[in-house]
ZAKOL-845749 format. One record per residue (C-alpha): x, y, z; residue in one letter. Coordinates in nm, 4 decimals. Example, Ala and Ser with C-alpha at 12.3 -4.5 7.8 and 13.67 -1.06 7.14 Angstrom:
ZAKOL-845749
X, Y, Z, roti
1.2300, -0.4500, 0.7800, A
1.3670, -0.1060, 0.7140, S
//
This chain:
ZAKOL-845749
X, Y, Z, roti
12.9934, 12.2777, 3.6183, X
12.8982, 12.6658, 3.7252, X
13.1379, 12.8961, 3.5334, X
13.0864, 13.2275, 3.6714, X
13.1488, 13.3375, 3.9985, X
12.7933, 13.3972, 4.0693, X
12.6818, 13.0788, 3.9467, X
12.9666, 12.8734, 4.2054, X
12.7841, 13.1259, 4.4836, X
12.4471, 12.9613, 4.3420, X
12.5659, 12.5967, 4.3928, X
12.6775, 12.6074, 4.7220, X
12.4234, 12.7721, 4.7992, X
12.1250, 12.5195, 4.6901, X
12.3532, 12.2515, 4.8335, X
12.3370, 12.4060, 5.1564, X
11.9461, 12.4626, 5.1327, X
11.9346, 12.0951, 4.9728, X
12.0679, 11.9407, 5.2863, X
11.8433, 12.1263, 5.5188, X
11.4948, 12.0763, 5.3476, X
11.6370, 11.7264, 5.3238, X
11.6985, 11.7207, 5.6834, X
11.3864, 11.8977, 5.7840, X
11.1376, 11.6315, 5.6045, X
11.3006, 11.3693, 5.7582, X
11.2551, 11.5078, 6.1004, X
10.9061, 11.6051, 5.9799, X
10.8512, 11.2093, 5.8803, X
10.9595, 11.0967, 6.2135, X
10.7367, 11.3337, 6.4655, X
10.4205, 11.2262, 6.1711, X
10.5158, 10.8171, 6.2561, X
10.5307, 10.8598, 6.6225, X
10.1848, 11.0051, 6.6340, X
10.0556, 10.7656, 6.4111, X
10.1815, 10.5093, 6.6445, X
10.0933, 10.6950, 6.9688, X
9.8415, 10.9658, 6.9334, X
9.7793, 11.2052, 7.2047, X
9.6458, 11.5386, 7.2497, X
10.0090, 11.6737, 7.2821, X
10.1851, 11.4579, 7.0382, X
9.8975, 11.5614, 6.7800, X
9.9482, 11.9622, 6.8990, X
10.3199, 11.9361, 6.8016, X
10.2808, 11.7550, 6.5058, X
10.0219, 11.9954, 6.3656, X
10.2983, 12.3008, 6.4813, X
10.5902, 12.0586, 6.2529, X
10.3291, 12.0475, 5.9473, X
10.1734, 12.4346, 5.9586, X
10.5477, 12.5275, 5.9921, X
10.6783, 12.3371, 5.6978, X
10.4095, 12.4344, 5.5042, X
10.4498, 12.8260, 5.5839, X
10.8435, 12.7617, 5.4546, X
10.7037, 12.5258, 5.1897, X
10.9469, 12.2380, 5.2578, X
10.5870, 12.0579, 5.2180, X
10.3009, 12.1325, 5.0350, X
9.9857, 12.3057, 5.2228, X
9.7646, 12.0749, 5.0944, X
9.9297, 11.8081, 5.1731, X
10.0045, 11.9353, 5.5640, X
9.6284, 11.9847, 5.5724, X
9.5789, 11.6099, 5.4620, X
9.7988, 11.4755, 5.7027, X
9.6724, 11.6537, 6.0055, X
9.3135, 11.5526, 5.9379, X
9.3896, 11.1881, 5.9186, X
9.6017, 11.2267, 6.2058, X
9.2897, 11.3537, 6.3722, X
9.0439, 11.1272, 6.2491, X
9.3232, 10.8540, 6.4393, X
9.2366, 11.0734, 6.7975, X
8.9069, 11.0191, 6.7246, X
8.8728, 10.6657, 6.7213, X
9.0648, 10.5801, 7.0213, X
//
């Protein structure tokens, strides 16, 4: 347990940020599986806003965002 004041401030604080990165993958997750399952120009154009935008605040890695969108757009291709 924190035993300064400053360190209490520091745990509620990452708890707070915990629960919104925690939040924002899993919204991140969904919009990446309905494009899998459906992908369109649009869906792909919102996805790749979700990814560049997580990446910017680092939630995700930008390797990883880069990754995703270009098998996302190899899935465009084929269809």
């Amino acid at each position: 347990m924190p035993i300064t004041a400053q360190a209490e401030k520091k745990l509620r604080h990452d708890r707070r940020r915990t629960l919104q990165t925690v939040r924002l993958r899993r919204e991140l997750r969904m919009i990446v599986r309905k494009a899998r399952t459906s992908p369109t120009k649009k869906s792909l154009s919102t996805v790749f806003q979700a990814l560049d935008k997580a990446a910017k605040t680092r939630i995700i890695h930008r390797n990883k965002a880069a990754r995703l969108k270009s098998r996302l757009s190899k899935l465009l291709k084929t269809k």
